[in-house]
C-alpha positions, 0 to 999 in steps of 0.5 A: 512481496510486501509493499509500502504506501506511502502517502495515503490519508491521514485519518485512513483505516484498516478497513478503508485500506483493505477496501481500497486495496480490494477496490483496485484489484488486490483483495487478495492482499494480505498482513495489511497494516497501518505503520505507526508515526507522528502523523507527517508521513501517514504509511501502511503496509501489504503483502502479495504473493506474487513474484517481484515483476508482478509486484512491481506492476502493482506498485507502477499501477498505484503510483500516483494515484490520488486517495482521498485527496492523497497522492499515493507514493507506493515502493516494493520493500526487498527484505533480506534474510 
């Protein structure tokens, strides 16, 4: 499952990412990456091999976390195939 964080720090990294994912429980998250953009809406991206109800439990538990002066917006991205 892969989920969308919306809202995090402008000037994150990916490590600062996969950090903060680590420190929340997630170093098993994966295929981590910062989404590009003209720096509004700062994004990144992560997947987890959970099924859906698991995944959305994450993405309950993050949101509205505060990062770094930032308040998380995270969502669970459904793709199709």
């Amino acid at each position: 499952m892969v989920i969308l964080l919306n809202g995090i720090p402008a000037d994150t990294t990916l490590e600062a990412l996969t950090g903060f994912l680590a420190e929340h429980g997630l170093a098993d998250a994966h295929d981590a990456q910062l989404l590009p953009g003209d720096g509004s809406a700062p994004a990144a991206s992560f997947r987890l091999d959970v099924s859906a109800a698991e995944a959305e439990a994450v993405v309950k538990a993050l949101r509205g976390k505060f990062w770094n002066g930032s308040e998380l917006q995270p969502q669970l991205l459904v793709l199709g195939s």
